[in-house]
N, C-alpha and C positions, 0 to 999 in steps of 0.2 A: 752301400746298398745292403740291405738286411738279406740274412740267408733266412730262405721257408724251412720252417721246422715240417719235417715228414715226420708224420703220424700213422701211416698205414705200417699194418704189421708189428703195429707196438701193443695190441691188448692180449691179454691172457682170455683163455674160457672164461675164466672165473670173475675177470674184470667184465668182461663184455654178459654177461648175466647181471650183473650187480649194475649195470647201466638203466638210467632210469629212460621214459620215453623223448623228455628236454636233451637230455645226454645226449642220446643217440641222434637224436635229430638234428642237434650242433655239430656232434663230430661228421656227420655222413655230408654236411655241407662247408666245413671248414675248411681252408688253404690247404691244407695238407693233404686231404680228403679227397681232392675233386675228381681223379683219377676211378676210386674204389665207387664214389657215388653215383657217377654216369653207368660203370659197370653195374652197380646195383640195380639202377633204375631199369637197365636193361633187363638185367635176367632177375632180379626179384617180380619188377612189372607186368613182367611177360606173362606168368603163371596169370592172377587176377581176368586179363586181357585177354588170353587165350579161353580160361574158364568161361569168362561171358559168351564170348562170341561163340563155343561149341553149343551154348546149353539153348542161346534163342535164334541161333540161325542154321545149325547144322546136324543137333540130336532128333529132330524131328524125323527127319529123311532118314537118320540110319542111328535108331537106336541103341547101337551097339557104343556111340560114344560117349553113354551115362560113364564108363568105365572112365573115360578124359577126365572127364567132367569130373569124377569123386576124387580122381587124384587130387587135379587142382584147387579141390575144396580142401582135401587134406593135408596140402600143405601150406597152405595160406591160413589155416584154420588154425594151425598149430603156431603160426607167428603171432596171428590176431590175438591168439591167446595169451602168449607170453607179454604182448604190448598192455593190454586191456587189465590183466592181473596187475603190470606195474603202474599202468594209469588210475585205474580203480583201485587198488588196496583189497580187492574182493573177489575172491574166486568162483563164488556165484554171478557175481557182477560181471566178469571176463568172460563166463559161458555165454550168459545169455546175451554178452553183445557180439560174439564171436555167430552165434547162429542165429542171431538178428541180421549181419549185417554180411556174412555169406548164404543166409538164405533171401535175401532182400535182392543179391546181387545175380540168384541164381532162379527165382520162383516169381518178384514182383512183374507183375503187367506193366506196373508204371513206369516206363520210359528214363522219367524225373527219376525218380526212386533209384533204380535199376544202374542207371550211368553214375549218379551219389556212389551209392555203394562200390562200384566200378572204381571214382576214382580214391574213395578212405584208403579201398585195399589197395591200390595203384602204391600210394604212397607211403602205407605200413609197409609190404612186404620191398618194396625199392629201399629207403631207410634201413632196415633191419640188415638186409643181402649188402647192404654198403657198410655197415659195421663188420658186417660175419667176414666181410673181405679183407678187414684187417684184424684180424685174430692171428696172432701167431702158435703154432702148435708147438704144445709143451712136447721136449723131447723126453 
C-alpha cells in the first residue's frame, strides 16, 4: 500500500507567492490537500457569501452594514488581486477585473450576473485560503 505524501504545511511565504493560479489550484485539490481545502472552501468561501447576501438582502434595512460589506470587499479584493496579476501578467489587467468582478457581485441587478460573480469569488478566495493553510511560518 502506497503512503500519502502530506503536503500541508510544506510551503514557505515565498513559495506560496511564487505559486502560479494552475499551481494553486492543483495543490488546494491534491491528496495531500484535502483536509486544508475543505477548510479553505469554508472560511475563504464564507467571506464572498457573506458579502452578497449583506449587500442585497440586509443593507437596505440598516445601512449601517455598508461597513460588512467594505470589509468583505476588502478582503477578497486583495486575493482577487493577487490571483488576476498572476493570471493576467498585468497589473492594470488584475485591477480592472478585481472591480469588475466585486463590483459585479456587489451592484449588478442581474440575478445571472450577480450569483457568476458570487461563485469566481467563491472559488478564488476558497483556493487561495486552502494554499494560505499550508504555509509554514518561517521561524
Amino acid at each position: 500500500m502506497a503512503k500519502r505524501k502530506a503536503i500541508t504545511g510544506t510551503l514557505t511565504p515565498v513559495q506560496f507567492e511564487r505559486l502560479t493560479v494552475i499551481q494553486q489550484t492543483r495543490r488546494s485539490f491534491s491528496r495531500g490537500a484535502r483536509l486544508a481545502g475543505v477548510i479553505g472552501l469554508v472560511i475563504g468561501g464564507f467571506v464572498p457569501v457573506a458579502t452578497y447576501t449583506v449587500v442585497h438582502f440586509e443593507v437596505a434595512a440598516i445601512p449601517a452594514l455598508w461597513v460588512l460589506v467594505a470589509g468583505g470587499l476588502v478582503y477578497s479584493a486583495m486575493t482577487v488581486f493577487m490571483w488576476a496579476k498572476s493570471a493576467f501578467g498585468s497589473t492594470v489587467k488584475a485591477i480592472g477585473f478585481c472591480i469588475l468582478l466585486e463590483g459585479i457581485l456587489t451592484f449588478a441587478h442581474s440575478i445571472v450576473l450577480s450569483l457568476a460573480a458570487l461563485a469566481v469569488l467563491v472559488f478564488i478566495n476558497a483556493v487561495s485560503a486552502a494554499c494560505s493553510l499550508q504555509v509554514r511560518k518561517e521561524a
